[in-house]
MDAnalysis code that builds the backbone (N, CA, C; Angstrom):
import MDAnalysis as mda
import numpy as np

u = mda.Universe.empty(234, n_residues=78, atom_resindex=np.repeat(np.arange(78), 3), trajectory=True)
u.add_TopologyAttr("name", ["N", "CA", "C"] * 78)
u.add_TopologyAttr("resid", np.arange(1, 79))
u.add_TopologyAttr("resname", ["UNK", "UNK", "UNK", "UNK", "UNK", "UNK", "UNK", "UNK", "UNK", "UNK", "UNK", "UNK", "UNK", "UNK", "UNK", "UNK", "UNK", "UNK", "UNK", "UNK", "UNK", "UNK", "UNK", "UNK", "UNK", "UNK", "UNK", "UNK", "UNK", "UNK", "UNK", "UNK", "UNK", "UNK", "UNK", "UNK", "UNK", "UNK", "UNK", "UNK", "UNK", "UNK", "UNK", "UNK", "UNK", "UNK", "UNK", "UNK", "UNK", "UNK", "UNK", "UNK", "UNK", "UNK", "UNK", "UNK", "UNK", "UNK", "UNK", "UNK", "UNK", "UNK", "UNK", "UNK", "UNK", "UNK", "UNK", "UNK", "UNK", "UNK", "UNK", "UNK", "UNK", "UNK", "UNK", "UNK", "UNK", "UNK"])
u.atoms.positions = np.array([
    [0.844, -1.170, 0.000],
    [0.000, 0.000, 0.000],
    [0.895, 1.240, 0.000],
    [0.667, 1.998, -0.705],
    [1.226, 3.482, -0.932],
    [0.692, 4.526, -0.014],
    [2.064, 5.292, 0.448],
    [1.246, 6.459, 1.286],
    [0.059, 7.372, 0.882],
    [-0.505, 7.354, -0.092],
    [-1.559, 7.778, -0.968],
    [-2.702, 7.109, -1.143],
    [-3.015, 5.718, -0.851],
    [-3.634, 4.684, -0.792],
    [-4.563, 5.026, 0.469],
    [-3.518, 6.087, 1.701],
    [-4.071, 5.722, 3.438],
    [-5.341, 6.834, 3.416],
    [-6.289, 6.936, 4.177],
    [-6.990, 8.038, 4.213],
    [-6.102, 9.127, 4.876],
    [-7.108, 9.975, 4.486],
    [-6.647, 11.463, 4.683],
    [-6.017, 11.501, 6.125],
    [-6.896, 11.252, 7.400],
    [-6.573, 11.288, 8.165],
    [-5.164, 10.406, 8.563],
    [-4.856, 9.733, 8.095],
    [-3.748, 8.811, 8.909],
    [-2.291, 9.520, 7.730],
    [-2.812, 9.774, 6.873],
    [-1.914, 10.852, 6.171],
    [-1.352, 12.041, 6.844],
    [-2.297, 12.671, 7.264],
    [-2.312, 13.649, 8.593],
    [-1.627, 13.753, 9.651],
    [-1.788, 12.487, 10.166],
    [-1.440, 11.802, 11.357],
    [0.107, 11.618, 11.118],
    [0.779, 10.815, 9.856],
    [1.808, 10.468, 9.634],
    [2.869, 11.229, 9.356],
    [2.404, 12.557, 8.596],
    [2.981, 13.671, 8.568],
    [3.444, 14.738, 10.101],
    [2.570, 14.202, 10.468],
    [2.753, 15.002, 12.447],
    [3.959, 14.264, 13.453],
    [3.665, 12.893, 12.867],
    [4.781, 11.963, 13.698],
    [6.381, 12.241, 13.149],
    [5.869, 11.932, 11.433],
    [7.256, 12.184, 10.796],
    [8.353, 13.749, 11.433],
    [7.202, 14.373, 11.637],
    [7.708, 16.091, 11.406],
    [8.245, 15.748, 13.637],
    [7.630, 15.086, 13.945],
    [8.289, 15.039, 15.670],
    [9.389, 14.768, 15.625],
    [9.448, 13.384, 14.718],
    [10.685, 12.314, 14.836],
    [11.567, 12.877, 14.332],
    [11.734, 13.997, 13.239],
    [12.671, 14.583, 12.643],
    [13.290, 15.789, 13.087],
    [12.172, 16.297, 13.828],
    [12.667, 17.426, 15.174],
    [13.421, 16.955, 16.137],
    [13.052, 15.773, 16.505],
    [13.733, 14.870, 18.016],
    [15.167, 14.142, 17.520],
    [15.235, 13.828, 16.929],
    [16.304, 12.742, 15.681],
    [17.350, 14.247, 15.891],
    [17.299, 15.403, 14.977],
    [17.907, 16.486, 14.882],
    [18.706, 17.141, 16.536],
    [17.449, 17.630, 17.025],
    [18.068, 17.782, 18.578],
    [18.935, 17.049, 19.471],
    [19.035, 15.380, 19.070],
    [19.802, 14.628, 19.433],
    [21.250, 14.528, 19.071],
    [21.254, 14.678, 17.756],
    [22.289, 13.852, 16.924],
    [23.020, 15.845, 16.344],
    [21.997, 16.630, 16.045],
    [22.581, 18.210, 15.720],
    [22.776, 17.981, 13.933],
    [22.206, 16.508, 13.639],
    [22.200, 16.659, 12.254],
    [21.125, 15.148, 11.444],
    [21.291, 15.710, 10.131],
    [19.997, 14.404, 9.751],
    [20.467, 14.517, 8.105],
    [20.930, 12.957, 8.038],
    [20.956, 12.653, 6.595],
    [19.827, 12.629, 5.529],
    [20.441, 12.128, 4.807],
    [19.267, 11.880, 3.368],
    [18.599, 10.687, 4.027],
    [19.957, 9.980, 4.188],
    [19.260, 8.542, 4.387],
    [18.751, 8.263, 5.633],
    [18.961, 9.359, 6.828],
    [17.541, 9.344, 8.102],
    [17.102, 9.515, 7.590],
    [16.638, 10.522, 6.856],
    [15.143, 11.207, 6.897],
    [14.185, 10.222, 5.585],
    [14.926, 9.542, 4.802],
    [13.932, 8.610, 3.763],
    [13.926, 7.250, 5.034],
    [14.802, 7.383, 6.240],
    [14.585, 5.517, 6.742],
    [13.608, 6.209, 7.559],
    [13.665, 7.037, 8.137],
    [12.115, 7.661, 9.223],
    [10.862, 8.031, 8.169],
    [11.228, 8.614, 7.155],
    [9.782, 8.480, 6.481],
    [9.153, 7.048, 6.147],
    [10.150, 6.159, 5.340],
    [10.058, 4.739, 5.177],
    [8.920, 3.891, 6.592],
    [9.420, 3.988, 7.629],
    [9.038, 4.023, 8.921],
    [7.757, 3.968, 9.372],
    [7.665, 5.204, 9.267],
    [6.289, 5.686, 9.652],
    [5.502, 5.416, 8.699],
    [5.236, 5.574, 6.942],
    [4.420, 4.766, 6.480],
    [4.056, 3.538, 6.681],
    [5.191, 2.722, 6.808],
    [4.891, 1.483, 6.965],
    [4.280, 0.983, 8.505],
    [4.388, 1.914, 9.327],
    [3.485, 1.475, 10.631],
    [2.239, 2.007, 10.179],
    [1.797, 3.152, 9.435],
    [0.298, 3.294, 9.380],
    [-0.238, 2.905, 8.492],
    [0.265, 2.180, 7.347],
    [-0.475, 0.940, 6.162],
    [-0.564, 0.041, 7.644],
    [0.633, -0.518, 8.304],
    [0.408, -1.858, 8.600],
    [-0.754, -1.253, 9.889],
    [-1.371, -0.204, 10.702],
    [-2.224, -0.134, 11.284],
    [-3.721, 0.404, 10.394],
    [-3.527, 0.642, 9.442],
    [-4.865, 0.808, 8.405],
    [-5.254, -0.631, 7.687],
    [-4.344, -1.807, 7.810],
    [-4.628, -3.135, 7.470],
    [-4.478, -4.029, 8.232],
    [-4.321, -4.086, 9.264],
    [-4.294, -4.535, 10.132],
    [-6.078, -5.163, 10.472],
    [-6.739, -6.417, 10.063],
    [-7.811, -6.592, 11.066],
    [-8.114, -7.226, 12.169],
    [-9.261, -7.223, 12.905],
    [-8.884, -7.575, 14.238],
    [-8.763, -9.221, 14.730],
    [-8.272, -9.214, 15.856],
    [-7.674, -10.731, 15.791],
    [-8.884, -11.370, 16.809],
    [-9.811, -12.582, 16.076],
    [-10.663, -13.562, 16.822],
    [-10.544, -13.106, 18.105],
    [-9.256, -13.845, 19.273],
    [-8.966, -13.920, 19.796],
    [-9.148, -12.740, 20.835],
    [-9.284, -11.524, 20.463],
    [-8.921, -10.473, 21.293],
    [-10.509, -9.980, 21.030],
    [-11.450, -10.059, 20.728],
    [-12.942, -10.280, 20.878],
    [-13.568, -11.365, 21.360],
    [-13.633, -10.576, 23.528],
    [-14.480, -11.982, 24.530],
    [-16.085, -11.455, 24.030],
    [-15.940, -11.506, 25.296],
    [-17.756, -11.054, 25.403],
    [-17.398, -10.204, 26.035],
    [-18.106, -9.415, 25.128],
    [-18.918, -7.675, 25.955],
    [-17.775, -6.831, 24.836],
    [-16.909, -7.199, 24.070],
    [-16.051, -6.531, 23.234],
    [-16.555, -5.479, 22.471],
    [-16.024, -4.352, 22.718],
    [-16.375, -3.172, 21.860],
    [-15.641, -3.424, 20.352],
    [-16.509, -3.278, 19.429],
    [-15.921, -3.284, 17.951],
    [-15.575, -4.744, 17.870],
    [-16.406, -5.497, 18.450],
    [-16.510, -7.048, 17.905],
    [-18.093, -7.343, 16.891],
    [-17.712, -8.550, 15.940],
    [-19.204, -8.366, 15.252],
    [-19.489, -9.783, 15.999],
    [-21.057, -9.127, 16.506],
    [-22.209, -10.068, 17.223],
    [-22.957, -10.064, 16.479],
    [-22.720, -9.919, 14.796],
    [-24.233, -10.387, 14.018],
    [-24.570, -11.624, 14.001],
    [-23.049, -13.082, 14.078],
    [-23.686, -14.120, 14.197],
    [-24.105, -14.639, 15.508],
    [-23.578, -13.971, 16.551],
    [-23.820, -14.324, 18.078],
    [-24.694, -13.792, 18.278],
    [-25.504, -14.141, 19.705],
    [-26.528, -13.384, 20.364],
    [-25.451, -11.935, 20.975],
    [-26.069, -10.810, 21.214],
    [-25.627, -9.622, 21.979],
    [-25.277, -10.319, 23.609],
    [-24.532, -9.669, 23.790],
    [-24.045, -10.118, 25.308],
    [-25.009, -9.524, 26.143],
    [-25.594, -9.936, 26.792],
    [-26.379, -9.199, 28.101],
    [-25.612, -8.077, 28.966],
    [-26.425, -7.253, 29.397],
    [-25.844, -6.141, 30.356],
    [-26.626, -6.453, 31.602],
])
């Protein structure tokens, strides 16, 4: 998936992290290559494809799970 592929928002989002990490990276080190700044962009796309595709795992939906599908189960009682 291409950074262009992500919605707007996580585009957004990725651009805010990138622009921290490259402020923080800088203040540390007093300098930033070509090749930081394409391995931190590299980076951060690839954590927000892999959290925009990411779906959820069986396992981590018990009962009473928010953002679990109960269309084939009965609803959990309250």
């Amino acid at each position: 998936m291409k950074f262009e592929d992500l919605t707007e928002a996580s585009q957004e989002s990725a651009r805010s992290v990138l622009s921290t990490l490259l402020v923080d990276s800088y203040r540390r080190n007093f300098k930033l290559t070509r090749d930081d700044i394409l391995e931190l962009g590299h980076r951060v796309r690839k954590a927000f494809v892999t959290l925009e595709s990411e779906k959820p795992k069986p396992e981590m939906c018990g009962s009473g799970s928010i953002g679990c599908d109960f269309s084939s189960k009965q609803a959990p009682s309250i």
